[in-house]
C-alpha positions, 0 to 999 in steps of 0.5 A: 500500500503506497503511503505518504511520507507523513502517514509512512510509519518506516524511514527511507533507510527501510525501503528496500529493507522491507521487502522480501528476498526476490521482490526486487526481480532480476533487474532490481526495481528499487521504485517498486516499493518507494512509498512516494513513487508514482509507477505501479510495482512490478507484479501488479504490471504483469497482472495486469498485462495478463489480464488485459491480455486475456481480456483481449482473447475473449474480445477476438475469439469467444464474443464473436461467437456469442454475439453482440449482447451487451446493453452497455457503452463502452461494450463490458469488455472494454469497461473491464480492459479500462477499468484494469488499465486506470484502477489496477487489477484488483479494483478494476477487477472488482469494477468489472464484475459490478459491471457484468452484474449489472447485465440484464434483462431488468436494467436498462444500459446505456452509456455507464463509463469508467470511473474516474481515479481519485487522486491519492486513495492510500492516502487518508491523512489531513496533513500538508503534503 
Protein backbone atom coordinates (compact mmCIF):
# COMPACT_ATOMS: atom_id res chain seq x y z
CA UNK A 1 0.00 0.00 0.00
CA UNK A 2 1.78 3.19 -1.07
CA UNK A 3 1.61 5.78 1.91
CA UNK A 4 2.94 9.50 2.06
CA UNK A 5 5.80 10.28 3.62
CA UNK A 6 3.88 11.65 6.73
CA UNK A 7 1.39 8.95 7.46
CA UNK A 8 4.56 6.06 6.39
CA UNK A 9 5.45 4.61 9.81
CA UNK A 10 9.09 3.34 8.23
CA UNK A 11 12.35 5.96 7.19
CA UNK A 12 13.67 5.97 3.85
CA UNK A 13 16.71 3.75 5.12
CA UNK A 14 13.68 0.81 5.27
CA UNK A 15 12.59 0.84 1.93
CA UNK A 16 14.37 -1.83 0.39
CA UNK A 17 14.95 -3.38 3.77
CA UNK A 18 11.44 -4.46 3.75
CA UNK A 19 10.77 -6.07 1.02
CA UNK A 20 11.08 -9.51 0.79
CA UNK A 21 14.31 -11.56 -0.89
CA UNK A 22 13.30 -11.94 -4.77
CA UNK A 23 10.96 -8.79 -4.73
CA UNK A 24 13.07 -6.66 -6.41
CA UNK A 25 13.38 -9.18 -9.62
CA UNK A 26 16.38 -9.83 -12.00
CA UNK A 27 16.74 -6.39 -12.80
CA UNK A 28 16.41 -4.65 -9.44
CA UNK A 29 13.25 -2.38 -9.48
CA UNK A 30 14.20 -0.03 -6.31
CA UNK A 31 10.74 2.44 -7.23
CA UNK A 32 8.67 -0.87 -6.68
CA UNK A 33 8.44 -0.39 -3.35
CA UNK A 34 9.28 3.66 -2.56
CA UNK A 35 6.08 4.93 -0.74
CA UNK A 36 6.24 8.10 -2.93
CA UNK A 37 6.71 6.83 -6.11
CA UNK A 38 4.21 7.04 -8.69
CA UNK A 39 4.68 3.96 -11.06
CA UNK A 40 2.85 0.77 -10.17
CA UNK A 41 5.03 -2.25 -8.70
CA UNK A 42 6.40 -4.60 -10.57
CA UNK A 43 3.76 -7.55 -10.27
CA UNK A 44 0.71 -5.51 -10.27
CA UNK A 45 2.13 -4.68 -14.17
CA UNK A 46 2.46 -8.01 -15.01
CA UNK A 47 -1.07 -8.96 -13.63
CA UNK A 48 -2.41 -6.60 -15.15
CA UNK A 49 -0.96 -7.18 -18.56
CA UNK A 50 -2.27 -10.90 -18.31
CA UNK A 51 -5.43 -9.78 -17.50
CA UNK A 52 -5.93 -7.36 -20.32
CA UNK A 53 -4.20 -9.94 -22.47
CA UNK A 54 -6.83 -12.35 -21.82
CA UNK A 55 -9.33 -9.96 -21.89
CA UNK A 56 -8.31 -9.13 -25.29
CA UNK A 57 -8.62 -13.25 -26.31
CA UNK A 58 -12.36 -13.11 -25.19
CA UNK A 59 -12.71 -9.91 -27.43
CA UNK A 60 -11.49 -11.56 -30.55
CA UNK A 61 -12.18 -15.11 -30.35
CA UNK A 62 -15.25 -16.37 -27.96
CA UNK A 63 -17.62 -12.78 -28.44
CA UNK A 64 -17.91 -13.03 -31.91
CA UNK A 65 -19.31 -16.39 -31.29
CA UNK A 66 -21.56 -15.45 -28.79
CA UNK A 67 -23.00 -12.10 -30.49
CA UNK A 68 -23.21 -9.00 -29.94
CA UNK A 69 -25.36 -8.93 -26.16
CA UNK A 70 -24.24 -6.43 -24.12
CA UNK A 71 -26.65 -3.28 -23.25
CA UNK A 72 -23.79 -1.24 -22.19
CA UNK A 73 -21.09 1.65 -23.89
CA UNK A 74 -18.37 1.06 -23.80
CA UNK A 75 -19.07 -2.87 -24.51
CA UNK A 76 -18.25 -4.89 -20.68
CA UNK A 77 -15.13 -5.93 -22.02
CA UNK A 78 -13.95 -2.84 -22.80
CA UNK A 79 -15.34 -1.33 -19.50
CA UNK A 80 -13.18 -4.30 -17.94
CA UNK A 81 -9.86 -3.56 -20.03
CA UNK A 82 -10.30 0.22 -18.99
CA UNK A 83 -11.02 -0.42 -15.53
CA UNK A 84 -7.92 -2.56 -15.23
CA UNK A 85 -5.50 -0.18 -17.07
CA UNK A 86 -6.96 3.19 -14.93
CA UNK A 87 -7.71 1.30 -11.45
CA UNK A 88 -5.14 -1.59 -11.45
CA UNK A 89 -6.07 -5.04 -11.32
CA UNK A 90 -7.57 -5.70 -8.18
CA UNK A 91 -10.48 -2.94 -8.25
CA UNK A 92 -10.99 -2.81 -11.93
CA UNK A 93 -11.35 -6.46 -11.47
CA UNK A 94 -13.72 -5.65 -8.96
CA UNK A 95 -15.36 -2.83 -11.11
CA UNK A 96 -15.91 -5.35 -13.65
CA UNK A 97 -17.74 -7.88 -12.11
CA UNK A 98 -20.13 -4.89 -10.73
CA UNK A 99 -20.27 -4.11 -14.40
CA UNK A 100 -21.22 -7.61 -15.64
CA UNK A 101 -23.74 -7.72 -12.53
CA UNK A 102 -25.48 -5.45 -13.86
CA UNK A 103 -26.12 -7.08 -17.24
CA UNK A 104 -29.56 -7.86 -17.60
CA UNK A 105 -32.83 -8.06 -18.93
CA UNK A 106 -34.25 -5.53 -15.95
CA UNK A 107 -31.52 -2.90 -16.21
CA UNK A 108 -31.81 -0.68 -18.86
CA UNK A 109 -27.78 0.13 -20.38
CA UNK A 110 -26.77 2.79 -21.62
CA UNK A 111 -23.60 4.75 -21.64
CA UNK A 112 -22.02 3.73 -17.94
CA UNK A 113 -18.04 4.98 -18.43
CA UNK A 114 -15.43 4.01 -16.10
CA UNK A 115 -14.88 5.92 -13.03
CA UNK A 116 -12.83 8.33 -12.60
CA UNK A 117 -9.35 7.53 -10.24
CA UNK A 118 -9.19 9.69 -7.00
CA UNK A 119 -6.01 11.34 -6.80
CA UNK A 120 -4.28 9.73 -3.82
CA UNK A 121 -6.62 6.84 -2.30
CA UNK A 122 -3.86 5.37 0.21
CA UNK A 123 -3.68 8.38 1.41
CA UNK A 124 -6.18 9.37 4.32
CA UNK A 125 -4.09 11.86 6.40
CA UNK A 126 -5.18 15.69 6.54
CA UNK A 127 -1.85 16.61 6.56
CA UNK A 128 0.21 19.39 4.04
CA UNK A 129 1.89 17.39 1.55
Amino acid sequence: MRRCQPCSPRAPTEWATAAPSGFYGQRGHAAAIHPNSGHSFYYERVISHLLIALLRFYKRFISPLLGPRCRFVPSCSEYAMQAIAGHGPLRGSWLAVRRIGRCHPFHPGGFDPVPERPEDPACRCKGNH
